[in-house]
C-alpha positions as CSV (number, residue, x, y, z in Angstrom):
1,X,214.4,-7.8,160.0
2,X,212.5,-4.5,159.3
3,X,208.5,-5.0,158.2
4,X,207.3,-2.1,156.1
5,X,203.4,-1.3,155.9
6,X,202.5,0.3,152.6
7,X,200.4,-0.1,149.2
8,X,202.0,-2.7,147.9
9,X,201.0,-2.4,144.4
10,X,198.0,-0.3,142.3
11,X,197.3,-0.9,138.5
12,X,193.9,-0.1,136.2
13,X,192.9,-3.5,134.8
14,X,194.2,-5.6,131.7
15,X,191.7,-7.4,129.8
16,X,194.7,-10.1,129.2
17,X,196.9,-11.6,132.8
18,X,199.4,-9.1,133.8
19,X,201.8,-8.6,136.8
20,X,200.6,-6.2,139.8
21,X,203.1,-7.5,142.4
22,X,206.1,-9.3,142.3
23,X,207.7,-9.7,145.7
24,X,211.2,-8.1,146.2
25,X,214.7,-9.8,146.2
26,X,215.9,-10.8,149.6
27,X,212.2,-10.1,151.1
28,X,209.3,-11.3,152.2
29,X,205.7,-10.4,151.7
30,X,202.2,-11.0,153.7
31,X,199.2,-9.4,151.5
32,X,196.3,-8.0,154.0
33,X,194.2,-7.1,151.5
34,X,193.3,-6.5,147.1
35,X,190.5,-4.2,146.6
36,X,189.0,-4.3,143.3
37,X,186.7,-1.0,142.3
38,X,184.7,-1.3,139.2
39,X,184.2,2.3,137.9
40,X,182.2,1.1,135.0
41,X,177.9,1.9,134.5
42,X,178.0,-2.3,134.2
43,X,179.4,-4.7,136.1
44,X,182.7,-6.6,135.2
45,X,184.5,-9.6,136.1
46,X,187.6,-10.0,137.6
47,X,190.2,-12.7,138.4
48,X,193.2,-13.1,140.7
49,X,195.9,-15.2,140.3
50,X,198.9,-15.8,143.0
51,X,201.8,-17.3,141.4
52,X,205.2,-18.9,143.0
53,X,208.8,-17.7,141.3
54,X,209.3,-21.5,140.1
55,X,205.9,-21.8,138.3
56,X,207.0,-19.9,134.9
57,X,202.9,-19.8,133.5
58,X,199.3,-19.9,135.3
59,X,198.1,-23.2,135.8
60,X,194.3,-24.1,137.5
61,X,196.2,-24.1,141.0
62,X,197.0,-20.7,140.6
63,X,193.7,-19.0,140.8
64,X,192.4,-17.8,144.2
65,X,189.6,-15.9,142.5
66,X,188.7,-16.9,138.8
67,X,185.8,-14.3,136.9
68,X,184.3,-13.2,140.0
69,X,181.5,-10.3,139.3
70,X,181.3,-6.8,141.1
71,X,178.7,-4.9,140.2
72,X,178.7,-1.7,138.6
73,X,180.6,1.0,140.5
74,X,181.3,-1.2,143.2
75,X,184.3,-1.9,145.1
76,X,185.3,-5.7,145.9
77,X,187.5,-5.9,149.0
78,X,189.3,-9.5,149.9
79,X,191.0,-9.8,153.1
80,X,193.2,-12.9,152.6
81,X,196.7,-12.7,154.4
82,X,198.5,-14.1,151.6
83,X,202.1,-14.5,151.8
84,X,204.5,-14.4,149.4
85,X,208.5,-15.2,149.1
86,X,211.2,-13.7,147.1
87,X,209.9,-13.5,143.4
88,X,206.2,-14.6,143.9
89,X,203.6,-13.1,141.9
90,X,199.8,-11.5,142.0
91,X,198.8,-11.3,138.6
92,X,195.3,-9.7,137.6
93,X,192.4,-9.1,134.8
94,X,189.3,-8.0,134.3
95,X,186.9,-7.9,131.7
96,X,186.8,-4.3,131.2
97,X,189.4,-1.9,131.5
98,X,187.9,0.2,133.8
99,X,188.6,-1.7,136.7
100,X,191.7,-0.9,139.1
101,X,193.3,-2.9,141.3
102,X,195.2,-2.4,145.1
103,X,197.4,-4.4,147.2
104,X,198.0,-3.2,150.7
105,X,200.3,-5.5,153.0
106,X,203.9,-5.3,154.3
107,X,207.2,-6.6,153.4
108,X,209.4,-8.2,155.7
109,X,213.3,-7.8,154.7
């Protein structure tokens, strides 16, 4: 089994839910840490939402972080150790546009 340390994913914000990782056939993943930078003069809200392959929509159990606040050009940074299996999802929003989003972590395959 190789691990590979990289960026696993990087995306500007959605004001609707939208994919920014979906874990690799045949592989598995362990998330380290999402930053979330806020480049806007006010602050925003953002939420995180980690999703298994057999769950087809968000439900409540979903959210790990649900319209959280970082202040105006500030930078949010959670260090969680998620992990993920084949298919699994991080979705992300915000409530501006002008927020971006990155997942650093390794895949196992």
């Amino acid at each position: 089994m190789a691990t590979t340390y990289k960026v696993l994913a990087q995306a500007v914000s959605t004001t609707s839910e939208a994919t920014l990782y979906t874990t690799p056939a045949s592989t598995s993943t362990v998330v380290s840490t999402i930053v979330i930078a806020n480049q806007d003069s006010a602050a925003a809200t953002f939420t995180i939402v980690v999703r298994p392959a057999a769950d087809s929509s968000t439900t409540a159990k979903h959210y790990i972080a649900k319209t959280v606040t970082v202040g105006a050009s500030d930078t949010t940074a959670l260090t969680l150790g998620i992990t993920l299996a084949a298919g699994d999802l991080i979705r992300v929003l915000a409530s501006t546009t002008t927020c971006s989003f990155a997942a650093f972590g390794s895949e196992i395959s």
